[in-house]
Backbone as XML, in Angstrom:
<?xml version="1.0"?>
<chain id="A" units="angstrom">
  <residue number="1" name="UNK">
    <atom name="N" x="-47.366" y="-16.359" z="2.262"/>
    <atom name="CA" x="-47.162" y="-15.354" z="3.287"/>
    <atom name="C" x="-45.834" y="-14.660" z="3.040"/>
  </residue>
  <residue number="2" name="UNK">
    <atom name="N" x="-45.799" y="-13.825" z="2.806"/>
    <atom name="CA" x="-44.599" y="-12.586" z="2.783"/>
    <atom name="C" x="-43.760" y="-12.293" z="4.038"/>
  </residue>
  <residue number="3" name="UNK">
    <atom name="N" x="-42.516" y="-12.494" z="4.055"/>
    <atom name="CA" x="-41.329" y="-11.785" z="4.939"/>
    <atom name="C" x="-41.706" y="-10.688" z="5.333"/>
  </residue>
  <residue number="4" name="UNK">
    <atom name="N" x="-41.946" y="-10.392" z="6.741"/>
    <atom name="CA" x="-41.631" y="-8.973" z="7.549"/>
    <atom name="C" x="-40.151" y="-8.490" z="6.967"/>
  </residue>
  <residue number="5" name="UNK">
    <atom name="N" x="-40.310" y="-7.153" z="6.516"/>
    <atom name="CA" x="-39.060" y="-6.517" z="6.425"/>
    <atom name="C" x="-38.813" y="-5.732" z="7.315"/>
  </residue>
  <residue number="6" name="UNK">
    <atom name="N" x="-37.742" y="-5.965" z="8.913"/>
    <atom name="CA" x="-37.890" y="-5.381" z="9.722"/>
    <atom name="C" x="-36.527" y="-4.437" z="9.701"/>
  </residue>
  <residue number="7" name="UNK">
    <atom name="N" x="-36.644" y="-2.953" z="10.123"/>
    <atom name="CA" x="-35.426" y="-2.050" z="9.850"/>
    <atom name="C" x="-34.350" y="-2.788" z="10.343"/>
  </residue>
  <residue number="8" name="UNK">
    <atom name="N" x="-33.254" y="-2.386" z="9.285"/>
    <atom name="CA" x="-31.705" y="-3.567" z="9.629"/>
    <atom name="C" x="-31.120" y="-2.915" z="10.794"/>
  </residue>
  <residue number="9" name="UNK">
    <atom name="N" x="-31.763" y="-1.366" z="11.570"/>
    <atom name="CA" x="-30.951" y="-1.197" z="13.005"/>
    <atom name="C" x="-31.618" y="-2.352" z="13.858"/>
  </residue>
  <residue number="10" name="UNK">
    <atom name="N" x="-32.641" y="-3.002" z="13.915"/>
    <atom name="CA" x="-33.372" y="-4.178" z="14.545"/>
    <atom name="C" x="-32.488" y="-5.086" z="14.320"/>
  </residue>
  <residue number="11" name="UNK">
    <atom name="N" x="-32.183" y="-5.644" z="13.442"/>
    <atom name="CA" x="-31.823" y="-6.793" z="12.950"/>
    <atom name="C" x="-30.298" y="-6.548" z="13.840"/>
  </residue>
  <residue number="12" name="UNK">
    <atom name="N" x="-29.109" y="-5.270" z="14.011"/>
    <atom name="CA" x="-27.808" y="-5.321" z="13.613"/>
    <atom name="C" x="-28.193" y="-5.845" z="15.605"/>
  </residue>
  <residue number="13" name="UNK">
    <atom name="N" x="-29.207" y="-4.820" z="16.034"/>
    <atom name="CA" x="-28.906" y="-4.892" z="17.872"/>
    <atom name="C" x="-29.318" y="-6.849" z="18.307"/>
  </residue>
  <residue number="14" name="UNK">
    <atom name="N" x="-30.282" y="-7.470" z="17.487"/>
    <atom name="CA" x="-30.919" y="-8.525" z="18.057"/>
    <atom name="C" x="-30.017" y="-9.926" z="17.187"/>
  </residue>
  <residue number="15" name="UNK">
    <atom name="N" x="-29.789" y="-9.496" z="16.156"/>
    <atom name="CA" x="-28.893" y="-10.885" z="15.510"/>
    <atom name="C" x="-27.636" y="-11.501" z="16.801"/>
  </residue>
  <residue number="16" name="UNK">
    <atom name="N" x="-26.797" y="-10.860" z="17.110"/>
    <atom name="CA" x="-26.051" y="-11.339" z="17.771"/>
    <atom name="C" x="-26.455" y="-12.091" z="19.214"/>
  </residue>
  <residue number="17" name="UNK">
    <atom name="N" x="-27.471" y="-11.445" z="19.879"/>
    <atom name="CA" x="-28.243" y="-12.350" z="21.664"/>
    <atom name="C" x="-28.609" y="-13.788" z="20.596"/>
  </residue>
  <residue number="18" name="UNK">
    <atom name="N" x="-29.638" y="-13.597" z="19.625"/>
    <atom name="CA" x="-30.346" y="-14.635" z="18.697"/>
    <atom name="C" x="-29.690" y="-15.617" z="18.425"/>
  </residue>
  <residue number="19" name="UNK">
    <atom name="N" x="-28.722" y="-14.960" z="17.772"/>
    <atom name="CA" x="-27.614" y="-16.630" z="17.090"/>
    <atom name="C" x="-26.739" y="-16.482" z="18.719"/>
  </residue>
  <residue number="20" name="UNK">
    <atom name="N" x="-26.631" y="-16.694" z="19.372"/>
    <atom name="CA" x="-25.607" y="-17.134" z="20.847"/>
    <atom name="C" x="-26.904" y="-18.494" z="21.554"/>
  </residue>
  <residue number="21" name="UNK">
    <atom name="N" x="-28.037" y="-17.747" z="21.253"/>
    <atom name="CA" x="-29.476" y="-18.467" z="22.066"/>
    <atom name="C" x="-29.665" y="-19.832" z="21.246"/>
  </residue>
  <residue number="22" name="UNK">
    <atom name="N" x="-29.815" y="-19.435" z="20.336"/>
    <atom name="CA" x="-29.612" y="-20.657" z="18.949"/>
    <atom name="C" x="-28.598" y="-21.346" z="19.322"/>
  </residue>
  <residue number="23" name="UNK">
    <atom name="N" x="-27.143" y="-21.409" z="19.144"/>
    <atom name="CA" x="-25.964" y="-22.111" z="19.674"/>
    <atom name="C" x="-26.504" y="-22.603" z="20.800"/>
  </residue>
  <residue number="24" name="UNK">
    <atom name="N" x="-27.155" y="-22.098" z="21.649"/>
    <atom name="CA" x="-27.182" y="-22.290" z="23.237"/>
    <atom name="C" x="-27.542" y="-23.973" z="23.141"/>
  </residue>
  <residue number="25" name="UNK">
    <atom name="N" x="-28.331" y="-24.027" z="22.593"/>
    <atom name="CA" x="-29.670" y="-24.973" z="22.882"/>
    <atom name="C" x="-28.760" y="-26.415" z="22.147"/>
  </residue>
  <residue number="26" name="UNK">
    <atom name="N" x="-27.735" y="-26.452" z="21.605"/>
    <atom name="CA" x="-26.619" y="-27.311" z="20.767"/>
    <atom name="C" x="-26.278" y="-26.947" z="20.175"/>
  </residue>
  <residue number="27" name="UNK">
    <atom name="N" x="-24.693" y="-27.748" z="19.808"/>
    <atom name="CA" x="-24.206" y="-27.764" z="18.793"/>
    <atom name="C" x="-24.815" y="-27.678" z="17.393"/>
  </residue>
  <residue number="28" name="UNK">
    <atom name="N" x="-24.184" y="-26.671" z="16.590"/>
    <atom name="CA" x="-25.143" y="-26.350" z="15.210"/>
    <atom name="C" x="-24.299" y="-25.514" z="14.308"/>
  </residue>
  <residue number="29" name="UNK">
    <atom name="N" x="-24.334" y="-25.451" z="12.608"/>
    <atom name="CA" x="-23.467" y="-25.003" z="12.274"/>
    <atom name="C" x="-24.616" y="-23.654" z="11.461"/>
  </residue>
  <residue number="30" name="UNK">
    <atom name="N" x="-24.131" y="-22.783" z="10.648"/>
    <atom name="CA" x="-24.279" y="-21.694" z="9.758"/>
    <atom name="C" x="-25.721" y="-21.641" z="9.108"/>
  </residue>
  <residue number="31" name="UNK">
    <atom name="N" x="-25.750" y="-22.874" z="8.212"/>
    <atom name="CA" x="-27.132" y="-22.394" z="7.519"/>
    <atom name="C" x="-28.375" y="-23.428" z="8.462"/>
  </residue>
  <residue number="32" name="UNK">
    <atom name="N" x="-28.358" y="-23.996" z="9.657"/>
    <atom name="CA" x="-29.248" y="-24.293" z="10.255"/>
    <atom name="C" x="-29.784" y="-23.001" z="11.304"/>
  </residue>
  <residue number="33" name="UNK">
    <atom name="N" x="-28.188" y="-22.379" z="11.440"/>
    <atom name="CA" x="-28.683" y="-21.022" z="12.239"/>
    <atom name="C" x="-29.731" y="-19.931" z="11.592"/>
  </residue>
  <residue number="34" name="UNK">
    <atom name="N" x="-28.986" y="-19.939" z="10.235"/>
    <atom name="CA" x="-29.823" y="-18.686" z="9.504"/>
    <atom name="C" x="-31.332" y="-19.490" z="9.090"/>
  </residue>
  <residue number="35" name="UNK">
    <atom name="N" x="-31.762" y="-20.717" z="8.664"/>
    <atom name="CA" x="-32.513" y="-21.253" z="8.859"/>
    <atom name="C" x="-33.690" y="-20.949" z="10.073"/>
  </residue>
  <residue number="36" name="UNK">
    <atom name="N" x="-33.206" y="-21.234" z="11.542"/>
    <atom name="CA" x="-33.955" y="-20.900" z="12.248"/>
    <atom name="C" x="-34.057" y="-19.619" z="12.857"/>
  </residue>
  <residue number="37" name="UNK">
    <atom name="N" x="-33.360" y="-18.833" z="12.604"/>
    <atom name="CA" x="-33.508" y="-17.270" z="12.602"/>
    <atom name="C" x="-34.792" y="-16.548" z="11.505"/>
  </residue>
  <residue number="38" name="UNK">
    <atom name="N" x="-34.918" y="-17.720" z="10.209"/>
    <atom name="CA" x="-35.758" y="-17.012" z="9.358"/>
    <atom name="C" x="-37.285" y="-17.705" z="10.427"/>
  </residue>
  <residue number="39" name="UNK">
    <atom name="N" x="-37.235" y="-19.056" z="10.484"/>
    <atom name="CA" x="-38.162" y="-19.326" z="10.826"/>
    <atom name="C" x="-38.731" y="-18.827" z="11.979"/>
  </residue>
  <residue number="40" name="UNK">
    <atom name="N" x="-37.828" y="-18.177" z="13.287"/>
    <atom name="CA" x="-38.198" y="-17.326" z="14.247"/>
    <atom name="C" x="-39.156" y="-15.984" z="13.864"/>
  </residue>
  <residue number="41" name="UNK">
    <atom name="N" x="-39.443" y="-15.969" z="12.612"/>
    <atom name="CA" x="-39.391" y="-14.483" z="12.196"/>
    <atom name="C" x="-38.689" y="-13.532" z="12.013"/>
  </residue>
  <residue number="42" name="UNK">
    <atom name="N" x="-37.661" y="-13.225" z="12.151"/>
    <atom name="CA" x="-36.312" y="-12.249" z="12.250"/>
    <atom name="C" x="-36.105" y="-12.395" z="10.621"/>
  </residue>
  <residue number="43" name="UNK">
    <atom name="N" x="-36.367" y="-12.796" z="10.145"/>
    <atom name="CA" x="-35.980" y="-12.612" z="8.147"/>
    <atom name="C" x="-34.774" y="-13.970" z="8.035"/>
  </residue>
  <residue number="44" name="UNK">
    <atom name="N" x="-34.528" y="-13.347" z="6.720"/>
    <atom name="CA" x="-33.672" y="-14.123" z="6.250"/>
    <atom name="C" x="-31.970" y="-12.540" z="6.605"/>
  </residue>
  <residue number="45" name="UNK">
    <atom name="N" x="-31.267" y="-13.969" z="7.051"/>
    <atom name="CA" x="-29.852" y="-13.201" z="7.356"/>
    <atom name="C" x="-28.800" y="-14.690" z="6.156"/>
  </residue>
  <residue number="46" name="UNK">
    <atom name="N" x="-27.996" y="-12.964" z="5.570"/>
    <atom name="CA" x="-27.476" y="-13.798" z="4.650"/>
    <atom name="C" x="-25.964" y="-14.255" z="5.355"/>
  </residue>
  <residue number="47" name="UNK">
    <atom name="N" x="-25.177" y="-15.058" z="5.049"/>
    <atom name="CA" x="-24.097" y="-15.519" z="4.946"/>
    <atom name="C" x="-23.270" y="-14.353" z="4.799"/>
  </residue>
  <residue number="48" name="UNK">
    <atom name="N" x="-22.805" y="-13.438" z="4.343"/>
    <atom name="CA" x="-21.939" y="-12.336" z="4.707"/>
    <atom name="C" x="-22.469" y="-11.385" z="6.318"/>
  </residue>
  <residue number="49" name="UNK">
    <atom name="N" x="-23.552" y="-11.748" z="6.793"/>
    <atom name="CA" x="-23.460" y="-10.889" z="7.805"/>
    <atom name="C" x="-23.883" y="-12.426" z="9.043"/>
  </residue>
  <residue number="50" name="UNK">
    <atom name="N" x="-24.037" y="-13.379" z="8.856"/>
    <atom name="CA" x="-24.026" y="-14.593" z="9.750"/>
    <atom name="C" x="-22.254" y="-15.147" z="9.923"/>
  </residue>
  <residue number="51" name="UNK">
    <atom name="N" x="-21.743" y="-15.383" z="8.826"/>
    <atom name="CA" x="-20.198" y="-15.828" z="9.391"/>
    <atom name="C" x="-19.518" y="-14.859" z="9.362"/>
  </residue>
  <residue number="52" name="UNK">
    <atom name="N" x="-19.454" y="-13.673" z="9.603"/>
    <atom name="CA" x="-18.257" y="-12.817" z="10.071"/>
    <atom name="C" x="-19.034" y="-12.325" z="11.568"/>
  </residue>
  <residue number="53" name="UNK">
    <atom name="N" x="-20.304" y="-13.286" z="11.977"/>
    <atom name="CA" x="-20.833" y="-12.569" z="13.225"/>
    <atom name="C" x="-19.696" y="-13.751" z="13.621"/>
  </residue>
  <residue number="54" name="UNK">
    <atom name="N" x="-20.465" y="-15.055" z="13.462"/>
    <atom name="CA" x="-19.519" y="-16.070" z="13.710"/>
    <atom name="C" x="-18.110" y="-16.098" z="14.382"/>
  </residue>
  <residue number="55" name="UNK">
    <atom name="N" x="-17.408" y="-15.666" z="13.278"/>
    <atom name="CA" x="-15.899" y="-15.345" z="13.599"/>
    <atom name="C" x="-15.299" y="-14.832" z="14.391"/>
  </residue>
  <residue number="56" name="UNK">
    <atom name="N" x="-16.317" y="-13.887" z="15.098"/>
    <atom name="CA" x="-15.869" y="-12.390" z="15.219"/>
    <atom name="C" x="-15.766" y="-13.418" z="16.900"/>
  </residue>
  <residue number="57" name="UNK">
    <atom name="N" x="-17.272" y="-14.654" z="17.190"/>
    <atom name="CA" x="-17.505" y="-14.864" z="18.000"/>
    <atom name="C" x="-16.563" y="-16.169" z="18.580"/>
  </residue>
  <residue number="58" name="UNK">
    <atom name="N" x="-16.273" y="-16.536" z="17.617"/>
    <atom name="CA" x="-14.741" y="-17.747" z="17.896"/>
    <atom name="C" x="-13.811" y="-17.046" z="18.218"/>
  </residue>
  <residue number="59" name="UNK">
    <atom name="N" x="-13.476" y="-16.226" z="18.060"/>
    <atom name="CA" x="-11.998" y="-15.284" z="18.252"/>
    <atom name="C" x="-12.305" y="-14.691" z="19.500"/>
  </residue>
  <residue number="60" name="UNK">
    <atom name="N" x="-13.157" y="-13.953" z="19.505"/>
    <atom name="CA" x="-13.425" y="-13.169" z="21.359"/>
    <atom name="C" x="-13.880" y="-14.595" z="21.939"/>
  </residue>
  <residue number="61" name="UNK">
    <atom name="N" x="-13.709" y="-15.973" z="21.703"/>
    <atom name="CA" x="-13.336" y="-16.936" z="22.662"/>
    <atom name="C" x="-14.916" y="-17.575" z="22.999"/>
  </residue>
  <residue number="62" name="UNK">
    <atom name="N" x="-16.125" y="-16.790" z="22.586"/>
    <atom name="CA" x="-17.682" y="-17.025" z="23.142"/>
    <atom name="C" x="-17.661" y="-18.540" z="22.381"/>
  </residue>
  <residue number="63" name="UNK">
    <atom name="N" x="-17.429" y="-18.975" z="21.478"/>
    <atom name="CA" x="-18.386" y="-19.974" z="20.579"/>
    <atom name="C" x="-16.799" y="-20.539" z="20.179"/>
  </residue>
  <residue number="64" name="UNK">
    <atom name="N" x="-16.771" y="-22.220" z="20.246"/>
    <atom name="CA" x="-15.760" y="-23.197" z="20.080"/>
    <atom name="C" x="-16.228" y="-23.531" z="18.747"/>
  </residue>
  <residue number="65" name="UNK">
    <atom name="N" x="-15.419" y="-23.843" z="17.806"/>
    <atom name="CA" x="-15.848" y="-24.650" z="16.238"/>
    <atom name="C" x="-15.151" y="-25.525" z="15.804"/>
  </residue>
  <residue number="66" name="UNK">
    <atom name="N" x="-15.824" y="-26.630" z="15.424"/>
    <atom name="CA" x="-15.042" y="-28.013" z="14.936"/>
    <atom name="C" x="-15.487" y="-28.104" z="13.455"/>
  </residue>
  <residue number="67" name="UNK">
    <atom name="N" x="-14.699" y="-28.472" z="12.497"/>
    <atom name="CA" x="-15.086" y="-29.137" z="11.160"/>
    <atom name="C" x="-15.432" y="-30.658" z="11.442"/>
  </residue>
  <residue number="68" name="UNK">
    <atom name="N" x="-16.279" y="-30.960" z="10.757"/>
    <atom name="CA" x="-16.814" y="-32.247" z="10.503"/>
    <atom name="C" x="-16.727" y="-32.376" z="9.056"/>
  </residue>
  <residue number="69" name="UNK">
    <atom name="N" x="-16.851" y="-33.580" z="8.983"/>
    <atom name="CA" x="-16.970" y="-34.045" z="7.319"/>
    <atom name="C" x="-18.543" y="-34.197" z="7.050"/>
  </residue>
  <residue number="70" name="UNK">
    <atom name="N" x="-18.979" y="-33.743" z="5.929"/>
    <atom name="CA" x="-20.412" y="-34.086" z="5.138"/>
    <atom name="C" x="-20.655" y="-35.408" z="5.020"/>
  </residue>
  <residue number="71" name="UNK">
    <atom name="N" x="-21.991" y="-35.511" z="5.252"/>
    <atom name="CA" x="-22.310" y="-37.127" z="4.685"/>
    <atom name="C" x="-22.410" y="-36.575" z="3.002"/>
  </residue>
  <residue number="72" name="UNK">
    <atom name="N" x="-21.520" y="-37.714" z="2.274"/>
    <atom name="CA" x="-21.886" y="-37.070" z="0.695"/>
    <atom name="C" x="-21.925" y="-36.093" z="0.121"/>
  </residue>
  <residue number="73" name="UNK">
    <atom name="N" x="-21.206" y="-35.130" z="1.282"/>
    <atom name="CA" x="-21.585" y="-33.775" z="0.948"/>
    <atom name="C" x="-20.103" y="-32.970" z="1.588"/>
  </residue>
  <residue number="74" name="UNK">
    <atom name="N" x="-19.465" y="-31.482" z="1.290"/>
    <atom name="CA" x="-18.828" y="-30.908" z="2.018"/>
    <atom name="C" x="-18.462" y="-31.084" z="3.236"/>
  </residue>
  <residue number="75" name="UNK">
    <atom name="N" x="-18.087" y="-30.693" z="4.004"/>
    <atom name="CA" x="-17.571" y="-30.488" z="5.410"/>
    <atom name="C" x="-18.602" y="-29.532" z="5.826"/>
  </residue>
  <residue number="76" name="UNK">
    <atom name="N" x="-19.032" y="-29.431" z="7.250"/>
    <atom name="CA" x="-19.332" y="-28.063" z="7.744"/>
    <atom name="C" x="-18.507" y="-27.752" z="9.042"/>
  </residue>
  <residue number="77" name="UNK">
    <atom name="N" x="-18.523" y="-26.406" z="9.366"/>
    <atom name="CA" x="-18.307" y="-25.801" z="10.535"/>
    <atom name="C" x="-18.990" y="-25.967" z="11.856"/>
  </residue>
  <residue number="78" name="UNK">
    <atom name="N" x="-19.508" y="-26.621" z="13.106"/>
    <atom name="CA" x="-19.910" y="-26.634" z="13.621"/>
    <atom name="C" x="-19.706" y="-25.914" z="14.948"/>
  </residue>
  <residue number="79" name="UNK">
    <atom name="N" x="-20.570" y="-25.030" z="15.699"/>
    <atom name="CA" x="-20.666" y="-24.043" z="16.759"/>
    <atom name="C" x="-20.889" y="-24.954" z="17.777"/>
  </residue>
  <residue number="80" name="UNK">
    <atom name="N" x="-20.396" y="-24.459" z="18.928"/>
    <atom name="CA" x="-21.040" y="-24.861" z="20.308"/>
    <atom name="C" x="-20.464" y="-23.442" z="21.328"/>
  </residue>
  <residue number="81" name="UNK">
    <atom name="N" x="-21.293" y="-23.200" z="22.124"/>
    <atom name="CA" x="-20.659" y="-22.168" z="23.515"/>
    <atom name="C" x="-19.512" y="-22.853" z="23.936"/>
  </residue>
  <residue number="82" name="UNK">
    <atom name="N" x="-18.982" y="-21.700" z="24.339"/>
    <atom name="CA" x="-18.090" y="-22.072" z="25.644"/>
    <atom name="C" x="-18.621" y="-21.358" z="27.088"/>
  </residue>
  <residue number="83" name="UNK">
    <atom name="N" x="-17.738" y="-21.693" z="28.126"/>
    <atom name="CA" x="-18.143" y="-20.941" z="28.842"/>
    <atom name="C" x="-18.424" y="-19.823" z="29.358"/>
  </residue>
  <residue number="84" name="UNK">
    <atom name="N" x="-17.068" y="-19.299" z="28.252"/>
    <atom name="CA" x="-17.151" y="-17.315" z="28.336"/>
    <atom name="C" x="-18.644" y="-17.234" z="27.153"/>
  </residue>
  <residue number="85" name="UNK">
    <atom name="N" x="-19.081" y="-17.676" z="26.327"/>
    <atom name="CA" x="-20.165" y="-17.439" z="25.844"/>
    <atom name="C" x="-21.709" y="-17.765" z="26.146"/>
  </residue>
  <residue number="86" name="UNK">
    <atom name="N" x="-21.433" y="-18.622" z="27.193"/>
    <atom name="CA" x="-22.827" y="-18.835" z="28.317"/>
    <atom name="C" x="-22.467" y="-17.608" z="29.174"/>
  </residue>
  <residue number="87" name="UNK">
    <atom name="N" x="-21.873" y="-17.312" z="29.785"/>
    <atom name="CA" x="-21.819" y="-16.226" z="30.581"/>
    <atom name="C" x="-22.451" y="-14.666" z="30.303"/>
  </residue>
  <residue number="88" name="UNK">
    <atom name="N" x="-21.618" y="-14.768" z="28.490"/>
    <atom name="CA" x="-21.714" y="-13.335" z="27.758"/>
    <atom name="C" x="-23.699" y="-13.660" z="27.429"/>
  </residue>
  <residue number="89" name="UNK">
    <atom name="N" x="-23.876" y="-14.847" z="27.135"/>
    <atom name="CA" x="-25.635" y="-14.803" z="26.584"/>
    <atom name="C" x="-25.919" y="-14.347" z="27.644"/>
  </residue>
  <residue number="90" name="UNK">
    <atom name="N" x="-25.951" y="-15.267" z="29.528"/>
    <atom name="CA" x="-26.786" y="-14.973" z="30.206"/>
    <atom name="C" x="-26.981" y="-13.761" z="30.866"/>
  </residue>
  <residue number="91" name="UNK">
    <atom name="N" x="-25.501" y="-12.908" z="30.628"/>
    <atom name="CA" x="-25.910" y="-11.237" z="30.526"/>
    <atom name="C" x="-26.636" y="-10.530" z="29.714"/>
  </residue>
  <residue number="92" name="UNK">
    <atom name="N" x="-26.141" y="-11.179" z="28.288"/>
    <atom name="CA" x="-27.161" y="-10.185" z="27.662"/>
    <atom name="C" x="-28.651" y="-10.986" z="27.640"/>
  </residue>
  <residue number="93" name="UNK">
    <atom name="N" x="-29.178" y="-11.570" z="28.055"/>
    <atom name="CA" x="-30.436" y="-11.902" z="28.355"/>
    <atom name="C" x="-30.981" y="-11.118" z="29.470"/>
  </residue>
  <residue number="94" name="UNK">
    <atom name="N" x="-30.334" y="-11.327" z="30.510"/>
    <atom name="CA" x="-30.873" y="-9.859" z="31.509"/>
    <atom name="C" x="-31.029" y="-8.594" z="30.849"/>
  </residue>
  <residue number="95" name="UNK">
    <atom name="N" x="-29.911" y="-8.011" z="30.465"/>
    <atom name="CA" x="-29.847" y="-6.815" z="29.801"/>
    <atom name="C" x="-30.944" y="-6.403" z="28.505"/>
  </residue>
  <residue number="96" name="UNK">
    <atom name="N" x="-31.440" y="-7.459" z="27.630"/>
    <atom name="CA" x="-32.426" y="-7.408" z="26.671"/>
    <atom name="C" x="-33.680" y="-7.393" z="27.302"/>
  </residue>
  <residue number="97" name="UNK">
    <atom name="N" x="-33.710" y="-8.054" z="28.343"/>
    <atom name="CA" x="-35.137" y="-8.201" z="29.310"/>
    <atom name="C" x="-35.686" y="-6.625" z="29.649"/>
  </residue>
  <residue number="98" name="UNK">
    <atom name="N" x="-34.412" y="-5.919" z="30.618"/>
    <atom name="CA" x="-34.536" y="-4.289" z="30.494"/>
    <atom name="C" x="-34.538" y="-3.803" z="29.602"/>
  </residue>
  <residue number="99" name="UNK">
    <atom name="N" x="-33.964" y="-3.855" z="28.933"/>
    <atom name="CA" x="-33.923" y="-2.692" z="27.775"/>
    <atom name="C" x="-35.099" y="-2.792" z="26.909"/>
  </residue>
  <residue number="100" name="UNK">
    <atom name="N" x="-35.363" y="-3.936" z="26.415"/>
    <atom name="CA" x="-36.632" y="-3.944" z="25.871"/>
    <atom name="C" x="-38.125" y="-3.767" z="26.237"/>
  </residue>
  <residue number="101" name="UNK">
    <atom name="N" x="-38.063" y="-3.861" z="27.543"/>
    <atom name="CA" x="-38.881" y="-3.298" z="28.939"/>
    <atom name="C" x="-38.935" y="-1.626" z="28.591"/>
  </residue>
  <residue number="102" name="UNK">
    <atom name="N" x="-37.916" y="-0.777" z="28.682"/>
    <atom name="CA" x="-37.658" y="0.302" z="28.991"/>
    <atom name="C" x="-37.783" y="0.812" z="27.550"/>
  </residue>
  <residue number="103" name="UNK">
    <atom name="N" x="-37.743" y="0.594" z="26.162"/>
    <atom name="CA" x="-38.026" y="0.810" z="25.405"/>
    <atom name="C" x="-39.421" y="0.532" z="25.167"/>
  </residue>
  <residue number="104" name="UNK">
    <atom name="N" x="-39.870" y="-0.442" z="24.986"/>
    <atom name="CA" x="-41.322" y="-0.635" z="24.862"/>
    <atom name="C" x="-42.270" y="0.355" z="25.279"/>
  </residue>
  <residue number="105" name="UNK">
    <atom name="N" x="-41.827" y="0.881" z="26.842"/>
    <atom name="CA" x="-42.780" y="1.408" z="27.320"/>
    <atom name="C" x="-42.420" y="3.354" z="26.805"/>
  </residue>
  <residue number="106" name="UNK">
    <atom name="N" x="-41.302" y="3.408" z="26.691"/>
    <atom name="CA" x="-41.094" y="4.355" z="25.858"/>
    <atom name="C" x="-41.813" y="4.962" z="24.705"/>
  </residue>
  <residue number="107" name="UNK">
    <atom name="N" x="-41.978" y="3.601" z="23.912"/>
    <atom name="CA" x="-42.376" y="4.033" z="22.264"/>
    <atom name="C" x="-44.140" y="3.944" z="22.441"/>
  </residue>
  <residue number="108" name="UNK">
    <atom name="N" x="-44.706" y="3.123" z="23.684"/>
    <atom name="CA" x="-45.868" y="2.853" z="23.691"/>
    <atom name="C" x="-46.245" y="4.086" z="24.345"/>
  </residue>
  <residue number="109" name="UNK">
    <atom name="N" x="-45.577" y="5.085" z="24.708"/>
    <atom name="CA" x="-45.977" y="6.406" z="25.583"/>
    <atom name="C" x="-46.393" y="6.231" z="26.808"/>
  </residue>
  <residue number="110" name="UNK">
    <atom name="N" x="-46.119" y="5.096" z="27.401"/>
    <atom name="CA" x="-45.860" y="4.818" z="28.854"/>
    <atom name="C" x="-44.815" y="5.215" z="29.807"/>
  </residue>
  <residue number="111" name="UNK">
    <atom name="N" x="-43.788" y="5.724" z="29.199"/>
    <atom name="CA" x="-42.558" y="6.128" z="29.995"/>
    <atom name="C" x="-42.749" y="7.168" z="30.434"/>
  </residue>
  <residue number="112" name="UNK">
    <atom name="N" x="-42.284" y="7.249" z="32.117"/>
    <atom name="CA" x="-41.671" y="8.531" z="32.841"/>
    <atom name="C" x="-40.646" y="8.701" z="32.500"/>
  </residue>
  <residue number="113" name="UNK">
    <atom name="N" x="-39.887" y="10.324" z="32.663"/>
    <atom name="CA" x="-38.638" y="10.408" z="32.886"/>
    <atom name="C" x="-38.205" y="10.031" z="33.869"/>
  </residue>
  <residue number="114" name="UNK">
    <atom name="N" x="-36.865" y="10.148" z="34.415"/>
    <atom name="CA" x="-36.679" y="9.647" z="35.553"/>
    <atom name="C" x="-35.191" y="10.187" z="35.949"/>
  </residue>
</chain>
């Protein structure tokens, strides 16, 4: 079965709610995220556009990160929310609920103006 190649303006608006929702659910580090982002369907997201989302999201304070040591293996980075980043998901979960509401019915030629 072949990868959906879905336009990367899709990918740039929905990657960021996606990986916060992912974190949500536990602690988890980088390539289990992009892992289950592919397996969601959303494609494969590479490592230059997954850890500088990352970063961007430790620094504006949303997502806490600890190093751990590898079993036998490297260290990884591990994610968890904080509370400013439960807050920031459970807005933009409302906000994706509308908007994707209000688009849908848009592109399906259901929309009034208004």
């Amino acid at each position: 079965m072949s990868e959906v190649k879905w336009p990367s303006e899709w990918h740039r608006g929905v990657l960021g709610p996606a990986v916060l929702s992912i974190i949500s659910e536990g602690e988890t580090y980088g390539y289990v995220i992009a892992q289950r982002l592919e397996r969601s369907g959303l494609g494969t997201v590479k490592g230059g556009t997954l850890y500088p989302l990352l970063s961007r999201y430790e620094s504006d304070g949303l997502l806490q990160a600890m190093w751990r040591e590898g079993d036998g293996g490297p260290g990884r980075k591990f994610f968890s929310l904080t509370t400013r980043g439960q807050d920031e998901l459970s807005g933009l979960r409302e906000s994706w609920h509308r908007f994707s509401r209000i688009a849908g019915a848009l592109i399906d030629g259901e929309s009034e103006e208004r």
